[in-house]
C-alpha positions as CSV (number, residue, x, y, z in Angstrom):
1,X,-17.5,11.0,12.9
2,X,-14.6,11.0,10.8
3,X,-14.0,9.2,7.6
4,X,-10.6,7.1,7.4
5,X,-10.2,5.2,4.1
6,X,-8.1,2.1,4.1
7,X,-6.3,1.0,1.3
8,X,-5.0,-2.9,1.1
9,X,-1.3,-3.1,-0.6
10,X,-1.4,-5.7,-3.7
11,X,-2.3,-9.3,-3.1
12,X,-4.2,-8.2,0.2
13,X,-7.5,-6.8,1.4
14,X,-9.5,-5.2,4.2
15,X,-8.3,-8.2,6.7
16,X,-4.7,-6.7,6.2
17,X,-6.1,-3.9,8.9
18,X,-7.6,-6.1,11.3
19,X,-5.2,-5.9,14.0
20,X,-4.9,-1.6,13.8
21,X,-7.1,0.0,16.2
22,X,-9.1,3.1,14.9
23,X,-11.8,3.6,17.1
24,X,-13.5,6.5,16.9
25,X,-13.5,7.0,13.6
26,X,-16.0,5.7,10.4
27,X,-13.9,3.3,8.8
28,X,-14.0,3.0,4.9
29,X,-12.5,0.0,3.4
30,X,-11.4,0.2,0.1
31,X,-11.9,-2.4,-2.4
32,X,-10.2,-3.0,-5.8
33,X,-12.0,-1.3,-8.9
34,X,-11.4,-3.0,-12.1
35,X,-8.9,-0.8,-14.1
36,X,-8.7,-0.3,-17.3
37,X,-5.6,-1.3,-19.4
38,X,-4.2,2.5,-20.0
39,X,-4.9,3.5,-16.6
40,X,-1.7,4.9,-14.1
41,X,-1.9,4.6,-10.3
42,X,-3.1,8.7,-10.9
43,X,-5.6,7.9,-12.9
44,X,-6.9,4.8,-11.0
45,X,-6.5,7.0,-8.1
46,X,-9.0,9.7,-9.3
47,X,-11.4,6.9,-9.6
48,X,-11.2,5.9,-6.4
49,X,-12.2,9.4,-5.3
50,X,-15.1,9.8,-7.3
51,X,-16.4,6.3,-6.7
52,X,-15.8,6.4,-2.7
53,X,-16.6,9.9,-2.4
54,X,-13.4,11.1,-0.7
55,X,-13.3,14.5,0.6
56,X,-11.1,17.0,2.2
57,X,-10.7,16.8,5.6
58,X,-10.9,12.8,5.2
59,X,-8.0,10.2,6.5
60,X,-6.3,8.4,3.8
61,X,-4.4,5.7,5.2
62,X,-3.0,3.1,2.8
63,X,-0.6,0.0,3.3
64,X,1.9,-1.0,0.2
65,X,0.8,-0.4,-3.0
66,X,-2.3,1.5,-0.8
67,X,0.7,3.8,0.0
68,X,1.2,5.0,-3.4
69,X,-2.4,5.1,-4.5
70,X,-2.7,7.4,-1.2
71,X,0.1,9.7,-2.5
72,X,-2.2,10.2,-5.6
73,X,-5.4,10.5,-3.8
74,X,-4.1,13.5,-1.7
75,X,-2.8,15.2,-4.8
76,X,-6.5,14.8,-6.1
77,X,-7.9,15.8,-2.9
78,X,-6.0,18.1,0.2
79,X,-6.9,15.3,2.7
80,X,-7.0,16.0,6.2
81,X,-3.5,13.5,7.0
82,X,-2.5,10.7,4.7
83,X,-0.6,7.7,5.7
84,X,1.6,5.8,4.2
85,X,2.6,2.2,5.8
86,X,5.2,0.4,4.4
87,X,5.7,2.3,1.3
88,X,7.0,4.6,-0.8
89,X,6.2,8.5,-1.4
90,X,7.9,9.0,-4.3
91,X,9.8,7.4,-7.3
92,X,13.0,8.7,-5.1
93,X,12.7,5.9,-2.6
94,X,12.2,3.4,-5.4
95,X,14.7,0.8,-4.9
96,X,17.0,0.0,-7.9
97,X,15.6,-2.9,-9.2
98,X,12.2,-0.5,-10.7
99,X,14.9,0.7,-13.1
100,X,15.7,-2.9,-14.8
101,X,12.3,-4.0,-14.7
102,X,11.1,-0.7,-16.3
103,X,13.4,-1.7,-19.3
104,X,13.3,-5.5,-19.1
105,X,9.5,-5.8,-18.9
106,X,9.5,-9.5,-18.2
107,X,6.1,-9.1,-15.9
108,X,4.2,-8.6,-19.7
109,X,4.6,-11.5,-20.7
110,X,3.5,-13.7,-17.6
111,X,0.2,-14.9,-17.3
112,X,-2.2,-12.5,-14.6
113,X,-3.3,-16.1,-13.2
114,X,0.8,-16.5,-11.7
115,X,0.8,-13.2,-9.9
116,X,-1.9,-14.5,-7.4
117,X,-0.9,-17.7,-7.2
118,X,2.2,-17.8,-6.5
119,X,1.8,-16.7,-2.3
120,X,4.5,-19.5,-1.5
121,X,7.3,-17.7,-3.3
122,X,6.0,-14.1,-2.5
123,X,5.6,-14.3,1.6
124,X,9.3,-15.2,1.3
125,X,10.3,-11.5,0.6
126,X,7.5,-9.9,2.8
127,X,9.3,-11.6,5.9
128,X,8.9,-13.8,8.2
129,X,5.0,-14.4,9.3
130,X,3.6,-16.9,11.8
131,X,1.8,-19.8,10.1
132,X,-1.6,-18.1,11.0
133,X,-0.4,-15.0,9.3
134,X,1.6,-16.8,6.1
135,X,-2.3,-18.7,5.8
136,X,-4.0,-15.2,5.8
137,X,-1.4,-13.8,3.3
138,X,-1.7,-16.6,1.0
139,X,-5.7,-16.8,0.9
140,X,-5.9,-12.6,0.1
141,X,-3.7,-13.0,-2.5
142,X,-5.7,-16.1,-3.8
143,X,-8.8,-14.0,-3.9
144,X,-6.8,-11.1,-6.1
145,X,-8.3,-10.4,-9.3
146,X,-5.5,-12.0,-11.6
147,X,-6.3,-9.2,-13.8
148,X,-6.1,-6.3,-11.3
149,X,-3.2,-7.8,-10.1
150,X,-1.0,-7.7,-13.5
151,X,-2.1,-4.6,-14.3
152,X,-0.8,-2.9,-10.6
153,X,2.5,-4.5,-11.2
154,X,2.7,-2.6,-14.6
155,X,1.1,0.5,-12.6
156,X,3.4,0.6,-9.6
157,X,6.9,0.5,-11.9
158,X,5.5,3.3,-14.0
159,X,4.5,5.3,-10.9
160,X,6.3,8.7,-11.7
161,X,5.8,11.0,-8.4
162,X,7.5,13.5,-7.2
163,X,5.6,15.2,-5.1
164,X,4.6,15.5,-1.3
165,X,2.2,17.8,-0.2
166,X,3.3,18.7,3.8
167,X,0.5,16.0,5.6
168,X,2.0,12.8,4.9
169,X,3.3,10.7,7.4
170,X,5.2,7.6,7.0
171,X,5.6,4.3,9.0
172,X,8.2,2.0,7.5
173,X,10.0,-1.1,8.6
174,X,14.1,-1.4,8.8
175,X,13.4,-5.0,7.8
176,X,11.4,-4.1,4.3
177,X,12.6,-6.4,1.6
178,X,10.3,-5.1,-1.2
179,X,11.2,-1.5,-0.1
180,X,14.6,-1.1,1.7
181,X,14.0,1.2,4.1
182,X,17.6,2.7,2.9
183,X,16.2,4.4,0.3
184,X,13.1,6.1,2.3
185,X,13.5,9.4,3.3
186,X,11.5,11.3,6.5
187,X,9.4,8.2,7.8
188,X,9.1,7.1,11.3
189,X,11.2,3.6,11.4
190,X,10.0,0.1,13.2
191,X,12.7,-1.8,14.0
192,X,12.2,-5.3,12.9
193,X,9.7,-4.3,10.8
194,X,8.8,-6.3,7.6
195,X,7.0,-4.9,4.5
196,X,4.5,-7.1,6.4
197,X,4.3,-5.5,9.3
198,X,0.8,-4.4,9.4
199,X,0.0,-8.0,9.8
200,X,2.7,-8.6,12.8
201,X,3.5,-5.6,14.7
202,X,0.2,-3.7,15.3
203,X,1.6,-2.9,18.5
204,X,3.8,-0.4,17.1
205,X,2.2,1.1,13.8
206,X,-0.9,1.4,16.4
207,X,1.3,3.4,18.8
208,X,2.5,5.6,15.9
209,X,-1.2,6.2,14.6
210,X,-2.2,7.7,17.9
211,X,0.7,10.5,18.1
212,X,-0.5,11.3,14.0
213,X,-4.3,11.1,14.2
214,X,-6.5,13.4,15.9
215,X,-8.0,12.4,19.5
């Protein structure tokens, strides 16, 4: 049976995919590894390959942040398909504001502890979620390392790529706040959809991932 590796986005974790249908395959959820300060999303990538044994001819498929990590993983490794899911493929489709973080570093100098505590204030940019998915949100991020999550902001407004190997596919919402779906280039595009959209519009994203994936 066929591997397909799941990668959660920042703040979330495995129960971010429990409303996309992949039967038939042998699902791999991937959980956080604890980075080390120096480490880029490529380098934490490579790790994730040589801990979880990816291969080619595996399915990446990650969500977010997952996205990115993906986009590393199949540079490592020529994966069968990669997926992103509201994300971004390269620094291109970036939006703006990476630029003024980049130089204004502000997210140094906050304590890790804020980044996964603060769900309240974050859901407000991932969209709007019903109250069972707004609870769900808010008790992954809880359960974030604090430390993981600091360093990933760091990682993801360093992330450098430029590259895209020719089996990458892309899901993105026209409704994505944390990446405005202006700025993404080739992806197949939800309408309504939220950076959150995983969470409430399976529906679609699970339509989409039967025309990509192998029967």
């Amino acid at each position: 049976m066929q591997k397909v590796f799941l990668i959660p986005g920042l703040g979330a974790d495995y129960r971010v995919y429990q409303n996309i249908d992949l039967a038939g395959y042998n699902i791999v959820h991937i959980t956080w590894l604890d980075p080390k300060k120096a480490d880029t999303l490529a380098s934490y990538a490579q790790k994730l390959v040589n801990n979880y044994q990816i291969l080619p001819d595996d399915i990446v498929i990650g969500n977010s942040l997952g996205g990115m990590l993906a986009m590393e993983i199949t540079k490592h490794v020529r994966t069968n398909k990669t997926i992103l899911i509201s994300s971004i493929k390269t620094i291109r489709e970036a939006p703006e504001s990476f630029n003024w973080y980049r130089r204004i570093p502000v997210y140094k100098i906050i304590p890790a502890k804020v980044f996964t505590s603060a769900g309240f204030l974050v859901r407000f940019a991932m969209g709007k979620l019903s109250k069972k998915h707004s609870e769900l949100f808010i008790d992954m991020l809880s359960k974030t390392p604090a430390r993981f999550a600091k360093w990933a902001v760091g990682a993801i407004l360093h992330w450098d790529n430029e590259i895209i190997p020719d089996h990458v596919y892309h899901i993105h919402g026209d409704d994505d706040q944390i990446f405005p779906h202006k700025y993404i280039r080739n992806a197949t595009i939800v309408e309504g959809g939220t950076h959150l959209m995983i969470m409430n519009k399976p529906k679609e994203i699970n339509n989409w991932l039967k025309k990509i994936l192998p029967l």
